[in-house]
N, C-alpha and C positions, 0 to 999 in steps of 0.2 A: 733427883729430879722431882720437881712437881704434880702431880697429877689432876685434873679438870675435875672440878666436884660438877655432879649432876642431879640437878632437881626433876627428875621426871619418873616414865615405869618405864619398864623393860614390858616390850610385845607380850611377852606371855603375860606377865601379871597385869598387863592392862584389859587381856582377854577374860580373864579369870575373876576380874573388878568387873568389869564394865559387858562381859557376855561378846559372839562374836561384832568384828567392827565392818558396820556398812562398807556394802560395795565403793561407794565412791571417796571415803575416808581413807579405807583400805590403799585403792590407788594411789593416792596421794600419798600416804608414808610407801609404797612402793619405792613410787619415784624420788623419794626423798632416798630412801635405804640405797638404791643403786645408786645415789652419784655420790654415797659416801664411799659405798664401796669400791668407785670407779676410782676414786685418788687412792687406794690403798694398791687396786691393779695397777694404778699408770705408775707407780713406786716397782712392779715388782713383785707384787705381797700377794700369797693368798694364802685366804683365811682358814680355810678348813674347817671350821665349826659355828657359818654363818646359823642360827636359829634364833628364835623367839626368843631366850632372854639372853643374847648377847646383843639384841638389839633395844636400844631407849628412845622412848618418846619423849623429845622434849618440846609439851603441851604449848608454851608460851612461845615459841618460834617456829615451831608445827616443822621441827628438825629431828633426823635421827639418828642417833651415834652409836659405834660400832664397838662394843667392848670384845675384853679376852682375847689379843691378840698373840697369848700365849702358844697356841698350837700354830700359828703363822708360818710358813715359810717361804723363800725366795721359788719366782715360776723357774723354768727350766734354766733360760737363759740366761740369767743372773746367778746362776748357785754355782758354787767349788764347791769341791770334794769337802773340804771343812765344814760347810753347810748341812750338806745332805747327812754329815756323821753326828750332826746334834738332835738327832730325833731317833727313836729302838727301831733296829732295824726288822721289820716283821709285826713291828704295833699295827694297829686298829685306831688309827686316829680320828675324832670327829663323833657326832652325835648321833646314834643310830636312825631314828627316825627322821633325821635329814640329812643324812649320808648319801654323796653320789653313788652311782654302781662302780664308778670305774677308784672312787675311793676306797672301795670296803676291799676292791682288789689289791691295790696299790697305793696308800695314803702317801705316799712321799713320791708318786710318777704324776699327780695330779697337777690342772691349772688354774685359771681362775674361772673353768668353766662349771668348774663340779661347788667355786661359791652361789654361782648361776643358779646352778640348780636347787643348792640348799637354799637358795634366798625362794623359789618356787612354792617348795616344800614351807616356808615359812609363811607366805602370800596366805598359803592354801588354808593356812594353822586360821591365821587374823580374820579368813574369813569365815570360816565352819567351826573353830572352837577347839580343832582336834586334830592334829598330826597326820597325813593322807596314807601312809605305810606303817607298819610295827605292831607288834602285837600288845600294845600300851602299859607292859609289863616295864620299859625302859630299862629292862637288864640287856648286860652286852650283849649279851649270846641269844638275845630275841630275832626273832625271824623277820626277813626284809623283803617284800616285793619289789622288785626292778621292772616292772612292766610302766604301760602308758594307761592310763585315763582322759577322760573327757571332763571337760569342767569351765564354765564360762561365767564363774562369779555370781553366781546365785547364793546366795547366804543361810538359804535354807536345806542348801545339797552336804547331803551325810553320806557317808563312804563309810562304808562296813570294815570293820579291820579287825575285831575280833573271829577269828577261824576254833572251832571246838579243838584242836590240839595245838593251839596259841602261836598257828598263821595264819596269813592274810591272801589272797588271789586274787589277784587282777586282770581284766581283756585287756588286750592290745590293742589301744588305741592312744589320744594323746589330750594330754594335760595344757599344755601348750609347750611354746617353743624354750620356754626355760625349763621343762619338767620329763625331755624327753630322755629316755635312757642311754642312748648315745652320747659322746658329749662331742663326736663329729658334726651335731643334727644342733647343739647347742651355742648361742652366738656368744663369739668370745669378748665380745665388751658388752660390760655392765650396763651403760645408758642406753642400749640398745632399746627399742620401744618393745614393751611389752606384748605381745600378741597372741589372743583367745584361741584357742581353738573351738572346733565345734562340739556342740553336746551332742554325742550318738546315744548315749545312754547311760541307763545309771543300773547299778545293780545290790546285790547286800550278797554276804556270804554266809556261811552253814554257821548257826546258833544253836546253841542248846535248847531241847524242845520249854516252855515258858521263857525264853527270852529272845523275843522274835521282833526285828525292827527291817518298815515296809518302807520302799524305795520305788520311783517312777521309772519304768523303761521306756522306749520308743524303740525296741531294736528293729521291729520289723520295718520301720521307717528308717532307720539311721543309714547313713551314704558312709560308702566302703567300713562296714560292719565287718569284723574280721570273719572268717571262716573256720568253723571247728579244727582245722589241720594247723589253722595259724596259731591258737593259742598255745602258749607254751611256757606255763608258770615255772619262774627261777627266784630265789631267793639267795642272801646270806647267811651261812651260820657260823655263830664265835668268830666272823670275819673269811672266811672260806667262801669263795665262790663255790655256786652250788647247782647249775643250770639243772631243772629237769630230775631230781635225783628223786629216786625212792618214793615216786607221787605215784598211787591210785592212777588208774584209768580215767575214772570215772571225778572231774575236777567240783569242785563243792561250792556251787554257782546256781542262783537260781534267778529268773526274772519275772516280777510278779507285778499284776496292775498295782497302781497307789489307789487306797480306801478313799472314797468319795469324802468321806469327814477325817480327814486326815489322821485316823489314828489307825486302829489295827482292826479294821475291817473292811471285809470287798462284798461289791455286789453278791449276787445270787449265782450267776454265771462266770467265774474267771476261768480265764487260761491258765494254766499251769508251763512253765516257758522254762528247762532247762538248757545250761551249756554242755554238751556230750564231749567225751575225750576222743583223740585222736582215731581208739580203738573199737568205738561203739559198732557194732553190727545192728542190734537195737537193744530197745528200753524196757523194761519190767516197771509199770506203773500199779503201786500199794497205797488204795486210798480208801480211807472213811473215819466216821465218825468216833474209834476207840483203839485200841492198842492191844493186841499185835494188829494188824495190817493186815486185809486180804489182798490178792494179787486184784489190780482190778482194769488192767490191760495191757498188752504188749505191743509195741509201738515201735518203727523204724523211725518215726521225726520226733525231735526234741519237743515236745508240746502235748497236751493232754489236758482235755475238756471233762470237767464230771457233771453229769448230770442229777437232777430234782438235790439240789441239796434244802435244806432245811434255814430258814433263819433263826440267828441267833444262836449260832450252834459252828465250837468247834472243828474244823477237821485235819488230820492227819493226812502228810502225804512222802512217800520217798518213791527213788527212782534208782532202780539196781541197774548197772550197765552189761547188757549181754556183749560179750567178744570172742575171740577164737579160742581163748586159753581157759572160759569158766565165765560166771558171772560177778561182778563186783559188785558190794552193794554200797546203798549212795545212805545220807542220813537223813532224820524224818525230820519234817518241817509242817509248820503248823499255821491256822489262821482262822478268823472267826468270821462268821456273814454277817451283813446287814440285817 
């Protein structure tokens, strides 16, 4: 057979050329990428490895075409036993950091709702520059949040995804309605209209002390803000579902003002705003200006004010979680004044 030569880039490297793509460009190959995808679903087909470069931009027709239909297979209702026997039974099909959840469980029980999502995950790539889950190692066996985010196309919104032992944690909240973890909650046709959810907040996760990147919250304004009992980080590993395993108490989340000059520094006064684990009785708060830490308050609510601090001038802070079993301790975090 013949094969359609294509003059254009694929999403990723047109990212990686041209830096992320405007909000309203972005929508636009959106809506293009879903209704290619939508003739592949009304066939039957789904993809399983929708991402960034299996998707091409073709510039001259402002159209997008869908490559690697190699990992494809027939949705439920279409497939014989023949079918489902052309794929390892027990593989890990699809691209980690745009992997649905209910994929990484079951790659061959999947519909077209988990290309849904991966097409989200891709939305999310075109507009921030960078894969919304994974710990950017892109080996198999890298760690996957399955939780929700908030996110309404702001092009300058950065999502933390390096975690210090190479995962990532997420609130529960929502990305939009192609990005939710359910894929009950996920609409099963591709042309479906797109639809924002609201931004509750933003957050960053635990960095190694000098590589510290500051993020905006609103949480104390955000509507139905999840509740400490709610959160409850689950991940994949080597493809294994993995709810809840083996996590600390004490989840590695912080939310801090954004620096008035947009780079890595905060007024005189910030709050200090962490997420407590399910187990917190209270907080052990270690703060100042060098290393080791003095204790410098114990605290029943997630937040903690320091006072006369200095400008221009580093400081150290961590937060140990007191519970019934011992204390945990949380990791240091760092920021500079005005």
């Amino acid at each position: 057979y013949v094969m359609e030569l294509l003059d254009g880039l694929d999403l990723r490297a047109l990212v990686e050329k041209h830096g992320p793509v405007p909000a309203g460009r972005a929508i636009h190959i959106l809506s293009n990428a879903l209704h290619s995808l939508a003739e592949a679903h009304d066939r039957g087909l789904v993809h399983r490895d929708i991402k960034p470069g299996n998707l091409v931009f073709i510039e001259d027709g402002h159209l997008i075409k869908i490559l690697d239909f190699g990992l494809a297979r027939l949705h439920q209702s279409r497939q014989t036993k023949q079918d489902v026997n052309l794929t390892m039974e027990g593989s890990l099909i699809g691209t980690a950091d745009y992997l649905a959840p209910e994929q990484a469980v079951d790659s061959h029980a999947v519909d077209v709702r988990a290309d849904i999502y991966s097409l989200g995950c891709t939305f999310y790539f075109i507009l921030s520059g960078q894969a919304p889950f994974g710990d950017g190692s892109h080996n198999p066996d890298q760690k996957l949040v399955v939780k929700n985010a908030t996110f309404d196309g702001a092009t300058e919104f950065r999502l933390a995804r390096n975690h210090l032992d190479g995962a990532f944690y997420l609130l529960n909240c929502t990305f939009s309605e192609k990005m939710l973890d359910q894929p009950f909650y996920r609409p099963e046709s591709s042309p479906a209209p797109y639809k924002w959810g609201r931004r509750d907040y933003f957050h960053n996760c635990v960095r190694p002390v000098g590589n510290f990147e500051w993020h905006q919250d609103n949480l104390h304004t955000a509507p139905n803000a999840p509740k400490p009992a709610e959160i409850t980080p689950a991940w994949t590993f080597a493809g294994v579902w993995n709810p809840e395993a083996t996590l600390p108490s004490v989840l590695p989340m912080a939310f801090l003002p954004k620096p008035d000059n947009n780079e890595t520094r905060v007024a005189l006064a910030p709050e200090l705003i962490w997420v407590a684990g399910r187990n917190a009785n209270a907080h052990k708060v270690y703060f100042g200006a060098s290393l080791p830490l003095p204790l410098a308050e114990e605290v029943t609510e997630p937040y903690y004010r320091p006072n006369q601090l200095e400008p221009d001038t580093i400081y150290y802070w961590r937060v140990d979680e007191v519970t019934e079993k011992g204390v945990v301790e949380g990791k240091v975090w760092q920021f500079r004044t005005l």
